[in-house]
N, CA, C and O of each residue as an XYZ file, in Angstrom:
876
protein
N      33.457    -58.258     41.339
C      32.090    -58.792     41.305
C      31.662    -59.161     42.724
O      32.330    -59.806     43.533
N      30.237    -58.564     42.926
C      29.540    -58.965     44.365
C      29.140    -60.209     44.319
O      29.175    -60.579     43.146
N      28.810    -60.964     44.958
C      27.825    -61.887     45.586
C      26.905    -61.633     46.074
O      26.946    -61.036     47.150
N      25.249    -62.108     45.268
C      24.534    -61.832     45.575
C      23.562    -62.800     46.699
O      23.464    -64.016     46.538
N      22.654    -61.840     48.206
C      22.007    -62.810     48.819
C      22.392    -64.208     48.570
O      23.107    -64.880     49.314
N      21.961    -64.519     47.674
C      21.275    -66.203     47.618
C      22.304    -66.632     46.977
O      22.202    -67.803     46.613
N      23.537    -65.949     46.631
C      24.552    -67.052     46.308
C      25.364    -67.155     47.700
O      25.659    -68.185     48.307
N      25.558    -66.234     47.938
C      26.313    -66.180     49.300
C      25.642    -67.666     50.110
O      26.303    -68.669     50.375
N      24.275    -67.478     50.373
C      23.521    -68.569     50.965
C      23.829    -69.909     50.679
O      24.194    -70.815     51.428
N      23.598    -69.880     49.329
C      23.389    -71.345     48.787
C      25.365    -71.680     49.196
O      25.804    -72.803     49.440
N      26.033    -70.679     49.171
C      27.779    -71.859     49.226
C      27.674    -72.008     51.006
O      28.143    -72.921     51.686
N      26.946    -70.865     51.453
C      27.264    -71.494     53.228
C      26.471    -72.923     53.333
O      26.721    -73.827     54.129
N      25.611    -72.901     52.486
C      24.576    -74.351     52.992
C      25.787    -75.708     52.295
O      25.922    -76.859     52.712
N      26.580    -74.958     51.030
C      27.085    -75.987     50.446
C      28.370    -76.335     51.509
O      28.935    -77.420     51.372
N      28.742    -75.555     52.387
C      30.176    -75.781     53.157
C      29.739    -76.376     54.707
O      30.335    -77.164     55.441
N      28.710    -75.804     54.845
C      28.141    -76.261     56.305
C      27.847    -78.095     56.440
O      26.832    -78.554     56.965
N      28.725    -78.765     55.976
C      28.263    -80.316     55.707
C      27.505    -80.640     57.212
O      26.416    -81.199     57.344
N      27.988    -80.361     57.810
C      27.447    -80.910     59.106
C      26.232    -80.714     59.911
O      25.722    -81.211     60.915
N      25.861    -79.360     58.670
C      24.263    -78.440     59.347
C      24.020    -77.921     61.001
O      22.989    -77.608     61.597
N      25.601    -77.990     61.481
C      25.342    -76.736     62.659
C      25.295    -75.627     62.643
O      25.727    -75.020     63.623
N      24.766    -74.926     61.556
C      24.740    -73.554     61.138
C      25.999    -72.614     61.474
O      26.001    -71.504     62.006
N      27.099    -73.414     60.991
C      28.478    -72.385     61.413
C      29.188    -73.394     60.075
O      28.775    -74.477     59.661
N      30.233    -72.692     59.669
C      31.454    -73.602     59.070
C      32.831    -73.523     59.639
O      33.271    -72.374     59.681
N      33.623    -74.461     60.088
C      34.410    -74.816     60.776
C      35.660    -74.755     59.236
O      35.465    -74.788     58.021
N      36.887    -74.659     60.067
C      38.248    -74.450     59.207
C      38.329    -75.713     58.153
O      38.511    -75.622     56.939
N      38.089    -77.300     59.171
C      38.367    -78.245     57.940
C      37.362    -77.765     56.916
O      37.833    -77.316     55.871
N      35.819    -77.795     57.086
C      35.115    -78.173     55.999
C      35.212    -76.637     55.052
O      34.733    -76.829     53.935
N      35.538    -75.697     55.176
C      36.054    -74.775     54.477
C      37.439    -74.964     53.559
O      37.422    -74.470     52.431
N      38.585    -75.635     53.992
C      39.493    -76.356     53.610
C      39.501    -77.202     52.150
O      40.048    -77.124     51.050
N      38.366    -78.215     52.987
C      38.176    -79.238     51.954
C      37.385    -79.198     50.487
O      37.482    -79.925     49.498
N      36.340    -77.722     50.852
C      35.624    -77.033     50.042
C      36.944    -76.800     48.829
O      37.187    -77.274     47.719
N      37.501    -75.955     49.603
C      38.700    -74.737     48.577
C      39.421    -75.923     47.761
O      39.186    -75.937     46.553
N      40.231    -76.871     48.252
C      41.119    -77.488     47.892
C      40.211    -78.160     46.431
O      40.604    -78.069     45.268
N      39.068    -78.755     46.849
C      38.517    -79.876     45.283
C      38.321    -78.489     44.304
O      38.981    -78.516     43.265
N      37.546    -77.380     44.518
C      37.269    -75.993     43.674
C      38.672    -75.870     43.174
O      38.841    -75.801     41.956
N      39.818    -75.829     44.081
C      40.974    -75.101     42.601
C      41.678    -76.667     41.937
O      42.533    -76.772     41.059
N      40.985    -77.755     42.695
C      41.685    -78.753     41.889
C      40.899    -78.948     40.368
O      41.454    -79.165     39.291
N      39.403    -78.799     40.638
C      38.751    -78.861     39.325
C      39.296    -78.042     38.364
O      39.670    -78.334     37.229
N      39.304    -76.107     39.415
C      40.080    -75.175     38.383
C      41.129    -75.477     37.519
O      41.347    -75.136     36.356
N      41.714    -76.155     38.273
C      43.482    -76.170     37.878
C      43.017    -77.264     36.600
O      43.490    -77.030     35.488
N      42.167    -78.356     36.753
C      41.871    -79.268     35.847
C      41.300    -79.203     34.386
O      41.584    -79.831     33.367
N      40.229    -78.033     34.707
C      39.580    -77.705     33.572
C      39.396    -76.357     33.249
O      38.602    -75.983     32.386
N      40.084    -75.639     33.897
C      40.366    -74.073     33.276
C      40.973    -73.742     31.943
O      41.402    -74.525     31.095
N      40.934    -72.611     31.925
C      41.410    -72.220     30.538
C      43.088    -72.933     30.384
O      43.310    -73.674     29.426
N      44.202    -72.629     31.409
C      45.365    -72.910     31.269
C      45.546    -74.663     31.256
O      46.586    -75.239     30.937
N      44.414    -75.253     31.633
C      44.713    -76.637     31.636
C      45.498    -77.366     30.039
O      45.507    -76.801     28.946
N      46.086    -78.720     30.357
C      46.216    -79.291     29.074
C      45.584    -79.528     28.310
O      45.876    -79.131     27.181
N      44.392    -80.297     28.521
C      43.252    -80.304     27.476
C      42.620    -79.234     26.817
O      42.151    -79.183     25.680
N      42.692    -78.205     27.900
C      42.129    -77.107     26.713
C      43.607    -76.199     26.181
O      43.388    -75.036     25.841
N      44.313    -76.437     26.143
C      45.464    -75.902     25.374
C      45.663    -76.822     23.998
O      45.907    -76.410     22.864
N      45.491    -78.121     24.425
C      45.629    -78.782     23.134
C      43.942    -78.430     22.222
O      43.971    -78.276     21.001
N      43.268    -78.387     22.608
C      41.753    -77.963     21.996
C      42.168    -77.460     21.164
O      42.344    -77.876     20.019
N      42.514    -75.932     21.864
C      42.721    -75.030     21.448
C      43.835    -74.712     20.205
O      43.724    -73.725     19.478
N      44.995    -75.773     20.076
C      45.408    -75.635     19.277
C      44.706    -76.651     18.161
O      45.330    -76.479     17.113
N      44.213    -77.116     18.069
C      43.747    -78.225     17.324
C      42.007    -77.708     16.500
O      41.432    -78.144     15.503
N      41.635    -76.605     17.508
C      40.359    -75.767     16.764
C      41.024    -74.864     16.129
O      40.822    -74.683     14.929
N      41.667    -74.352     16.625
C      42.193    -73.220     15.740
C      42.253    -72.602     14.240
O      43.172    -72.878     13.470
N      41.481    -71.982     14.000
C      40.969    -71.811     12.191
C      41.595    -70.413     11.428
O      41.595    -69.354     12.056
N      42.036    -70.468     10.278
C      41.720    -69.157      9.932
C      40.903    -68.494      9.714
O      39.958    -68.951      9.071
N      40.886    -67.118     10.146
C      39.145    -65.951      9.661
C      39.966    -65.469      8.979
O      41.132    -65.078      9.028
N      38.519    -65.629      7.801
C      39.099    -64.605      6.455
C      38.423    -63.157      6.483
O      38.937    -62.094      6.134
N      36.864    -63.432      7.094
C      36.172    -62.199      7.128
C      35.683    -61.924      8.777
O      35.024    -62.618      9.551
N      36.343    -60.554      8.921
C      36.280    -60.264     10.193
C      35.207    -58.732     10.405
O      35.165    -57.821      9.579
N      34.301    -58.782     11.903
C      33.691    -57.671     12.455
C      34.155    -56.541     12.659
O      35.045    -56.547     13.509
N      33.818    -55.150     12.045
C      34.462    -54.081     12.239
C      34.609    -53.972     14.123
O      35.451    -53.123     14.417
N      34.193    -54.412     14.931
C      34.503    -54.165     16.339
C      35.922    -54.722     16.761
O      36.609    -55.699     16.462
N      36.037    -53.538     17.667
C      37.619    -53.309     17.614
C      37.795    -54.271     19.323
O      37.113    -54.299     20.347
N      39.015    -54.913     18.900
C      39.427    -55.978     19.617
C      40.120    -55.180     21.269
O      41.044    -54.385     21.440
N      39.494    -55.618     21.906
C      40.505    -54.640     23.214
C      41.738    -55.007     23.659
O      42.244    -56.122     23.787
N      42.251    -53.646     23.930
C      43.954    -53.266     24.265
C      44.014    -54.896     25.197
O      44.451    -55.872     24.588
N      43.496    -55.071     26.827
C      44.577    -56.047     26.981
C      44.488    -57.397     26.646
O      45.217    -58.233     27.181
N      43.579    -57.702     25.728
C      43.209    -58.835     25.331
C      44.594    -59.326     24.210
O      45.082    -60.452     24.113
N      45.029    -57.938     23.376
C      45.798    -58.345     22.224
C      47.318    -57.925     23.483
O      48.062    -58.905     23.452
N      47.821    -56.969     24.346
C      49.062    -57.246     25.222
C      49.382    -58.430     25.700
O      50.496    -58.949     25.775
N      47.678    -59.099     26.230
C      47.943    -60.785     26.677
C      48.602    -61.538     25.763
O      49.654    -62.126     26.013
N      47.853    -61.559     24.361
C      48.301    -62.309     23.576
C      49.590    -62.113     23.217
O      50.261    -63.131     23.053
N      50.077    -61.119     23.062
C      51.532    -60.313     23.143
C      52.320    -60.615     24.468
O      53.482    -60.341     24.168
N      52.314    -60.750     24.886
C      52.967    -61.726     26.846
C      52.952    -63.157     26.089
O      53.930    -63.900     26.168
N      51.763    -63.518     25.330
C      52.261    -65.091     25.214
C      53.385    -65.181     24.064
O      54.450    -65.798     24.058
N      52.910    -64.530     23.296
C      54.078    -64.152     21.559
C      55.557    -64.178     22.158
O      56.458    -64.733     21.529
N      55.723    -63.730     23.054
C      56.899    -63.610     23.421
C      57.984    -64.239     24.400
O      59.115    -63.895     24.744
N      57.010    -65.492     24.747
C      57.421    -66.712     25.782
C      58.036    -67.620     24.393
O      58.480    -68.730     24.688
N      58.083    -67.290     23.151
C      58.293    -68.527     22.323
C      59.858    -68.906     22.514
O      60.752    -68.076     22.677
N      59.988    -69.998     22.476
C      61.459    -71.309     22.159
C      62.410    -69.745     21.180
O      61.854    -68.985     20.386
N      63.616    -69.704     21.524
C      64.350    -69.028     20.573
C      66.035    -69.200     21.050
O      66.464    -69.053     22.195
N      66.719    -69.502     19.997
C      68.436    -69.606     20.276
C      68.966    -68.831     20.635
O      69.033    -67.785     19.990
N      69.432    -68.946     21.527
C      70.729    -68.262     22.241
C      70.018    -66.990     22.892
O      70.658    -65.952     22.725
N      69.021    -66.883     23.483
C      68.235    -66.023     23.883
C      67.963    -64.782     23.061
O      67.414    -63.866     23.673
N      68.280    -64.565     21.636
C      68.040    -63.605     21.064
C      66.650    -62.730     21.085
O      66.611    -61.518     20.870
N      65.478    -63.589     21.393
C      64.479    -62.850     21.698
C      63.997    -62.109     20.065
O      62.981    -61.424     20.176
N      64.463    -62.151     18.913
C      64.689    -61.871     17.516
C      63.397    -60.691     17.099
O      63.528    -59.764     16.301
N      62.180    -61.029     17.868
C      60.507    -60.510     17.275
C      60.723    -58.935     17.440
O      61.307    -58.283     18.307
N      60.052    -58.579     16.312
C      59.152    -56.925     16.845
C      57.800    -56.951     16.476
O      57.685    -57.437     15.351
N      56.818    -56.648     16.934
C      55.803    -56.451     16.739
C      55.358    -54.864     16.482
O      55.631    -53.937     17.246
N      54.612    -54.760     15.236
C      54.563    -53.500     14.382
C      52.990    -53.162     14.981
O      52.310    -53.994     14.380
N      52.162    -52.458     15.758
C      50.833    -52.633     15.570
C      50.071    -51.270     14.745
O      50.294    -50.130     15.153
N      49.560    -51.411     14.077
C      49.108    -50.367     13.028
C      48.043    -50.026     13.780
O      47.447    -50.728     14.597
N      47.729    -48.353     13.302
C      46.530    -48.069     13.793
C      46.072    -47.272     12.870
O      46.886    -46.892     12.028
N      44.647    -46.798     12.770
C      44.112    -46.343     11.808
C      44.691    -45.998     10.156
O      44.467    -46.387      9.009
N      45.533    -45.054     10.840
C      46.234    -43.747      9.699
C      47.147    -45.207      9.070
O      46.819    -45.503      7.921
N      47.831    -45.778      9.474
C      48.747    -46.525      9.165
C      47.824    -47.695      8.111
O      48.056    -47.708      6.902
N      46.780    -48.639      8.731
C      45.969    -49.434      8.286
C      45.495    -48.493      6.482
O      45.540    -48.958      5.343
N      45.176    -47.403      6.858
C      44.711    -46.595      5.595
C      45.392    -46.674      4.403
O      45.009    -46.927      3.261
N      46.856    -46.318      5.037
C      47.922    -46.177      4.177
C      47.936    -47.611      3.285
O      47.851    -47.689      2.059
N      48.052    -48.587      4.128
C      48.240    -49.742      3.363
C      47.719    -50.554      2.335
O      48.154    -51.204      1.384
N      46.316    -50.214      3.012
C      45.252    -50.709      2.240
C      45.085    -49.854      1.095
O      44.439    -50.459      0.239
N      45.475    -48.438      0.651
C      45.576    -47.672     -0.146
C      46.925    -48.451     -0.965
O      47.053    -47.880     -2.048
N      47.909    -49.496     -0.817
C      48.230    -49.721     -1.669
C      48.022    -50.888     -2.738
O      48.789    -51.311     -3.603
N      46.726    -51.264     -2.385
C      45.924    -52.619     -2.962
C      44.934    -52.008     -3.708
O      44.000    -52.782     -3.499
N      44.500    -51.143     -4.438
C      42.883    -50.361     -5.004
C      42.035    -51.663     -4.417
O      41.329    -51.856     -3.427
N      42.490    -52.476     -5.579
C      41.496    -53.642     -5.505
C      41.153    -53.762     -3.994
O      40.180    -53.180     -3.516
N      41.642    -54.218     -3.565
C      41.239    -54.782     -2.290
C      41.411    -53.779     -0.942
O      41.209    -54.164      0.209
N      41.776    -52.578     -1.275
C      41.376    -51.408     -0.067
C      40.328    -51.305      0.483
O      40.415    -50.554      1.454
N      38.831    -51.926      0.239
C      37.710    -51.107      1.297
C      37.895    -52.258      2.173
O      37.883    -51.853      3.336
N      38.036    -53.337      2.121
C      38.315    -54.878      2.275
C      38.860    -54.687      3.604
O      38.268    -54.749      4.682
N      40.562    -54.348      3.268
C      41.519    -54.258      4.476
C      41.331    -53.256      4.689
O      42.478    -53.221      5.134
N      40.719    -51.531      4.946
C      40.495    -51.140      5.378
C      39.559    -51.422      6.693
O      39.934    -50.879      7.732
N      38.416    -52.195      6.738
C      37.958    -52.959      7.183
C      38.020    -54.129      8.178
O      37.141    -54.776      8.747
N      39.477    -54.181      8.191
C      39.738    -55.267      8.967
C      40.231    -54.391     10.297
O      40.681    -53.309      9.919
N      40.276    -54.545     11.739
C      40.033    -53.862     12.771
C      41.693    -54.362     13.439
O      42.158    -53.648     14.327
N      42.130    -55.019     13.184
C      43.476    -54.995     14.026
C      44.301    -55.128     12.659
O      43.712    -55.147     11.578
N      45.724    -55.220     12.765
C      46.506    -55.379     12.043
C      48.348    -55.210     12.758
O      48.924    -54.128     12.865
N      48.982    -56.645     13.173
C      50.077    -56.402     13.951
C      50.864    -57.094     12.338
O      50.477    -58.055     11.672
N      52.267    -56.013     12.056
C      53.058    -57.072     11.520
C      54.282    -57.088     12.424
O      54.821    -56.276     13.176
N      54.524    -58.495     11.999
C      55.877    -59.140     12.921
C      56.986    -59.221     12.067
O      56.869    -59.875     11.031
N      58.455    -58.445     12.439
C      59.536    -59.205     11.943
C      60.789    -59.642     12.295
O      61.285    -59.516     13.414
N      61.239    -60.094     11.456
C      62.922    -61.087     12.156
C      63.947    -60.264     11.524
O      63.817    -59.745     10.416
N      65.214    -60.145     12.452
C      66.600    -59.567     11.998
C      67.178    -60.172     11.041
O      67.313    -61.391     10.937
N      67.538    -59.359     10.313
C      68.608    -60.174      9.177
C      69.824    -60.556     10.014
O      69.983    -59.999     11.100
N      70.525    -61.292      9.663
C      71.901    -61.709     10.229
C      73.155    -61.567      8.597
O      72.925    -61.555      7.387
N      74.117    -61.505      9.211
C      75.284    -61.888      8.223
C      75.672    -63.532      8.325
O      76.367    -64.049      7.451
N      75.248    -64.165      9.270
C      75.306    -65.443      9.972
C      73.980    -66.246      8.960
O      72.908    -65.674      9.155
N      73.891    -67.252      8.102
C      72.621    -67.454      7.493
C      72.091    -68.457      8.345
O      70.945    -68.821      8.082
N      72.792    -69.097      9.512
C      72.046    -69.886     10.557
C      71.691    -69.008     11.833
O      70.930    -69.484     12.675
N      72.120    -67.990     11.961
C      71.573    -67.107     12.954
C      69.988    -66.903     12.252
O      68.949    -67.394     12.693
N      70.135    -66.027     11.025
C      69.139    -65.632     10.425
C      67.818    -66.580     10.253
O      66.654    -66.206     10.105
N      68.337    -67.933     10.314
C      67.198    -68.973     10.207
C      66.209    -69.507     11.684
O      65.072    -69.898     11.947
N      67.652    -69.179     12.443
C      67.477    -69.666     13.925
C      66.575    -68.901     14.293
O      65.701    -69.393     15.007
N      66.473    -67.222     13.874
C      65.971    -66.384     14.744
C      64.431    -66.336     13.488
O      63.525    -65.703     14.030
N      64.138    -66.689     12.481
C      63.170    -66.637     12.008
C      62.079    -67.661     11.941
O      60.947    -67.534     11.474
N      62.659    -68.729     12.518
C      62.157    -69.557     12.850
C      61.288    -69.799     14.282
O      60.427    -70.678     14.316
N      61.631    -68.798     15.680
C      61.723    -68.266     16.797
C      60.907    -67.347     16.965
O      60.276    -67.209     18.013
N      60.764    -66.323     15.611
C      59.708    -65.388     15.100
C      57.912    -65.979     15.102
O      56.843    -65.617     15.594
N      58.594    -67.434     13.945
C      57.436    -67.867     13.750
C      56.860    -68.669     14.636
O      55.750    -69.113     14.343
N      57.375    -68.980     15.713
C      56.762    -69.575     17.176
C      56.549    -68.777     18.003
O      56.533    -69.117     19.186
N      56.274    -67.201     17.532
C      55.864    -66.333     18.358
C      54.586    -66.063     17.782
O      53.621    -65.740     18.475
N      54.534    -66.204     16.310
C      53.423    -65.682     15.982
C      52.466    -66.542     15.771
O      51.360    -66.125     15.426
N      52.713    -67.955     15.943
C      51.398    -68.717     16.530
C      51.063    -68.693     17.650
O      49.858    -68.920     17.762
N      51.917    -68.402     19.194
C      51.575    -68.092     20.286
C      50.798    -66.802     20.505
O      50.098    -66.642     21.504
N      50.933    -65.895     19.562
C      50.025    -64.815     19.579
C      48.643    -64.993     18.840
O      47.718    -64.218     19.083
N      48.515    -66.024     17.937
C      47.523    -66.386     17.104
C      46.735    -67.149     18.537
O      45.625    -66.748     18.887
N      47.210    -67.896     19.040
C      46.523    -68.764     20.027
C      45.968    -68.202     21.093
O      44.864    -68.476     21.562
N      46.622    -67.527     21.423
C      46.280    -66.448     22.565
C      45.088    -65.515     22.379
O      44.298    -65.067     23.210
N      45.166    -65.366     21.222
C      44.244    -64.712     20.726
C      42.528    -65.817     20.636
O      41.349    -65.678     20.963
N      43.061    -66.454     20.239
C      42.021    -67.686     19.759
C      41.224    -68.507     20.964
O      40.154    -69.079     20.759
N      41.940    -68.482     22.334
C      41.726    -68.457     23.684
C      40.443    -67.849     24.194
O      39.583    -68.307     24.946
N      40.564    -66.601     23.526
C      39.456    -66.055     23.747
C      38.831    -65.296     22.674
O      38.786    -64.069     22.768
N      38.326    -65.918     21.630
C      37.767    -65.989     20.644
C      38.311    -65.298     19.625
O      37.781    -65.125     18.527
N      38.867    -65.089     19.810
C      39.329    -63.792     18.877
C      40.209    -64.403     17.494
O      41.340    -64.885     17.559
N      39.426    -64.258     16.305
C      40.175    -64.690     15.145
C      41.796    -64.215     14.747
O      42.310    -63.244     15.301
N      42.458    -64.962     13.805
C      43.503    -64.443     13.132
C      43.648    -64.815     11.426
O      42.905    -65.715     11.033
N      44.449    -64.250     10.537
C      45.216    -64.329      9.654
C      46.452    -64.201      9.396
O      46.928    -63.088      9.623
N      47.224    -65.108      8.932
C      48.630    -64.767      8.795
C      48.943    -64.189      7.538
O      48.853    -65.083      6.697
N      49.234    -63.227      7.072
C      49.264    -63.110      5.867
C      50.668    -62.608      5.181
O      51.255    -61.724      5.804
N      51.226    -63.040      4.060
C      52.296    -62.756      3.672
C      52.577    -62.213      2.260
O      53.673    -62.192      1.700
N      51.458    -61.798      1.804
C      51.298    -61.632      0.327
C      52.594    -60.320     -0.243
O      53.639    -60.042      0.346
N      52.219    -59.889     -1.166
C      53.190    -59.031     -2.213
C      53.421    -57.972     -1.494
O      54.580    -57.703     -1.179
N      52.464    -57.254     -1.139
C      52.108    -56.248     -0.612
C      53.714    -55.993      0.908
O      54.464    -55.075      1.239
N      53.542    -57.009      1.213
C      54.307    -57.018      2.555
C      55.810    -57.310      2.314
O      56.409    -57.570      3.357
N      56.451    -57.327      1.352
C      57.526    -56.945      1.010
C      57.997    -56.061      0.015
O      58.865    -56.419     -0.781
N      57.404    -54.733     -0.007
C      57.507    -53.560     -1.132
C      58.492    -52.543      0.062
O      58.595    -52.486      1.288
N      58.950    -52.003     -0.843
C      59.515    -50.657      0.211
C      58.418    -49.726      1.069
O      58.500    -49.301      2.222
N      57.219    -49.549     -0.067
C      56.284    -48.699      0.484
C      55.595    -49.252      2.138
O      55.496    -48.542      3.139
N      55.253    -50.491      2.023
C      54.987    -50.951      2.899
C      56.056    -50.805      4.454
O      55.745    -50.555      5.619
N      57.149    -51.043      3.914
C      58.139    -51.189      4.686
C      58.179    -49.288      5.469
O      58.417    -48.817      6.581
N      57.968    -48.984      4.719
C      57.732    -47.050      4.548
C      57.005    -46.489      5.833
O      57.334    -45.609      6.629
N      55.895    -47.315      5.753
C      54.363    -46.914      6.313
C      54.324    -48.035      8.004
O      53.537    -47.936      8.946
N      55.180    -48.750      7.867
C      55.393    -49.023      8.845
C      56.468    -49.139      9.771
O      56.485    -49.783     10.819
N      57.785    -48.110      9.023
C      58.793    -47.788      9.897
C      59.811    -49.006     10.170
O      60.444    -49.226     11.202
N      59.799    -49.818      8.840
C      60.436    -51.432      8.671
C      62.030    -50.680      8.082
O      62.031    -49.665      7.386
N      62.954    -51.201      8.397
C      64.070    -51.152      7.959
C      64.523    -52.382      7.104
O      64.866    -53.467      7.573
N      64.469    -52.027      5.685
C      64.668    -52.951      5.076
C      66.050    -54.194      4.986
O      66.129    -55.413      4.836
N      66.888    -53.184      5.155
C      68.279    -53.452      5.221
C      69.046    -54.393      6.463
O      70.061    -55.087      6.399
N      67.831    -54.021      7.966
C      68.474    -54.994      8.504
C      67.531    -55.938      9.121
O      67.965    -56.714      9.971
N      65.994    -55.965      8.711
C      65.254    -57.104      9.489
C      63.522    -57.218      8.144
O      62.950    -56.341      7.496
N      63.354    -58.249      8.239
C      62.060    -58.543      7.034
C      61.466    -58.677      7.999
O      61.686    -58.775      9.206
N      59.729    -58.667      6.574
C      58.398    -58.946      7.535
C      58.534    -60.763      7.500
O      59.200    -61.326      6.631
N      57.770    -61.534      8.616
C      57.613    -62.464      8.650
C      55.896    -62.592      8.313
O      55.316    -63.642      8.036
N      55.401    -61.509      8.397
C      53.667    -61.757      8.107
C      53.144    -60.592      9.276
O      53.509    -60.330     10.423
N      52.199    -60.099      8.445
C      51.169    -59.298      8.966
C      49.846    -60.302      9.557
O      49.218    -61.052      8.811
N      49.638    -60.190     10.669
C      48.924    -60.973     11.325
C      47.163    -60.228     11.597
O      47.070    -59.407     12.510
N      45.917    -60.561     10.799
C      44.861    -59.664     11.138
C      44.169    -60.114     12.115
O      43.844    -61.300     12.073
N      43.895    -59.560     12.879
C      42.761    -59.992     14.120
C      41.601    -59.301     14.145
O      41.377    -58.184     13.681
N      40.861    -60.057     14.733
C      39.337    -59.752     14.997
C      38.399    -60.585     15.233
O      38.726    -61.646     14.700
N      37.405    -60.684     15.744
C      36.122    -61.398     15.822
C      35.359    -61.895     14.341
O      34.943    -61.248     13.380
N      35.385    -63.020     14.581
C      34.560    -63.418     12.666
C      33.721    -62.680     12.832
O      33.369    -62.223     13.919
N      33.150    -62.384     11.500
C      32.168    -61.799     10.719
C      30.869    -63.005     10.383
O      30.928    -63.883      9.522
N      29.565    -62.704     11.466
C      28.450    -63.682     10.807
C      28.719    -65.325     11.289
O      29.428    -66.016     12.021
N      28.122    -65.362     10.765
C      27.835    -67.155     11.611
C      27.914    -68.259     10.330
O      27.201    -68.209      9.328
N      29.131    -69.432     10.657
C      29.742    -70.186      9.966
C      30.983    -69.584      9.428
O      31.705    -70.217      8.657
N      31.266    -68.302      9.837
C      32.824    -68.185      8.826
C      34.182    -69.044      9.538
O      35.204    -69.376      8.937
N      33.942    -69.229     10.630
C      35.007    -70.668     10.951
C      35.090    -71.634     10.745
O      34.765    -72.322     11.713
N      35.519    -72.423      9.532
C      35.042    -74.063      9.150
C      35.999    -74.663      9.553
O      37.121    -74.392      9.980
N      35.161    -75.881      9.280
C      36.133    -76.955     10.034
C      37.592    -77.213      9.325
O      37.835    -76.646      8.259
N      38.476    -78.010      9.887
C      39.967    -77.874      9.469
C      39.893    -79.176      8.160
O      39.203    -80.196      8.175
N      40.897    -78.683      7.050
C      41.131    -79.694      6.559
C      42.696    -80.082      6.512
O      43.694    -79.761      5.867
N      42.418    -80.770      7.339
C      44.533    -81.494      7.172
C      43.911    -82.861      6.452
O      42.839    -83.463      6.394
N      44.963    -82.940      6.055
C      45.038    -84.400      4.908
C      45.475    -85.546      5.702
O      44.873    -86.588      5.964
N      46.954    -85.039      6.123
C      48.436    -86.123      6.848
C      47.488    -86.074      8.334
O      46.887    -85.229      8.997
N      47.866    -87.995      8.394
C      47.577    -88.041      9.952
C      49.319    -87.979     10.480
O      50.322    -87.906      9.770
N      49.221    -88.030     11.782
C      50.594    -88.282     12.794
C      51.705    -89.473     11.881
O      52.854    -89.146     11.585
N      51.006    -91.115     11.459
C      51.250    -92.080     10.874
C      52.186    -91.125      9.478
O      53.123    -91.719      8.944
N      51.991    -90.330      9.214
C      51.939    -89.868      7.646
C      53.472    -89.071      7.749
O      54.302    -89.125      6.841
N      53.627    -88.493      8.748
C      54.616    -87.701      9.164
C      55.681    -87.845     10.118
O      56.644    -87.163     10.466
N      55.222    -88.880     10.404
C      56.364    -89.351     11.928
C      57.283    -90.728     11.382
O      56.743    -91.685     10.827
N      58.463    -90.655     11.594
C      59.213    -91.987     10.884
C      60.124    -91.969     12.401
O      60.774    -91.017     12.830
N      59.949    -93.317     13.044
C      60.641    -93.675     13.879
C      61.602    -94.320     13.854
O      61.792    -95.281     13.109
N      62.412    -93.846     14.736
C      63.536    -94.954     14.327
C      64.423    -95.781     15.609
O      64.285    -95.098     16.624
N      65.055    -96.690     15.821
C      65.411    -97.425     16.625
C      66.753    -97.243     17.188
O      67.169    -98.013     18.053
């Protein structure tokens, strides 16, 4: 992006404190330094808007056929994959469906095929089976702190999600159409993305439990 005339203008008048029509190293300095301190303060990566952000965070049920762009959902995929996990197993795969695949699936719902046909992204995520049943928990648990970091990431920049885990997502067929090996790793949830559909489909949250409700301290 250029700078146009009169912005260019208006930051030399804003750096020139001294109005000798030149800017000198300090007052250029002192300019830069408060600009990335605000950045650093109230940018997207700041704390406050990370906690926002998890705390707005909604499910979309009905999403815009416009298709979500490639590095918007890799970003979110870079964050999916920073999640907490034991013994570095790293456990996730991410499945991302595309058309032909989306078709297939939704062809196994009648009812509800034009529906999920309809829906414009579709990643499913899953975890390794183990012979170990605390490996298996460790690492599915590791899964599922990936796939809210990808929900969030997503949500960062507007972009809706669903987690979904219904019938559908543990059939063989399914498992079929998306190249799932049943035998040695499950789905943890098919995750839909997209931009809501229309104005108001994000409502507000209802949690019940405050912090008080759930937290037992002890001495």
């Amino acid at each position: 992006m250029v700078a146009s005339h009169d912005e260019v203008s208006a930051l030399f008048k804003t750096l020139d404190v001294d109005g000798s029509g030149s800017i000198c190293f300090e007052e250029f300095t002192t300019w830069y330094e408060d600009t990335l301190e605000t950045c650093l303060m109230d940018g997207p990566s700041s704390p406050s808007s990370i906690i926002d952000n998890i705390k707005t965070r909604r499910t979309v049920n009905n999403f815009s056929t416009t298709p979500v762009p490639k590095d918007l959902v890799t970003e979110a995929l870079e964050a999916a994959i920073m999640a907490p996990n034991h013994r570095m197993t790293e456990p996730w795969r991410f499945i991302s469906l595309g058309p032909k695949a989306i078709k297939n699936v939704a062809a196994l719902s009648p009812t509800k095929e034009s529906r999920w046909s309809a829906i414009p992204g579709w990643m499913v995520v899953t975890a390794p089976k183990s012979s170990d049943p605390l490996v298996e928990k460790e690492d599915y648990a590791a899964v599922c702190c990936a796939v809210q970091n990808f929900q969030l990431a997503l949500w960062a920049n507007k972009v809706g999600t669903k987690w979904t885990t219904g019938d559908i997502t543990r059939t063989d067929a399914f498992n079929s159409i998306c190249g799932i090996d049943g035998e040695v790793e499950s789905v943890v949830g098919c995750i839909w993305y997209g931009w809501a559909a229309g104005e108001g489909e994000v409502k507000e949250g209802k949690r019940r439990k405050s912090v008080s409700d759930v937290l037992s301290e002890l001495e």
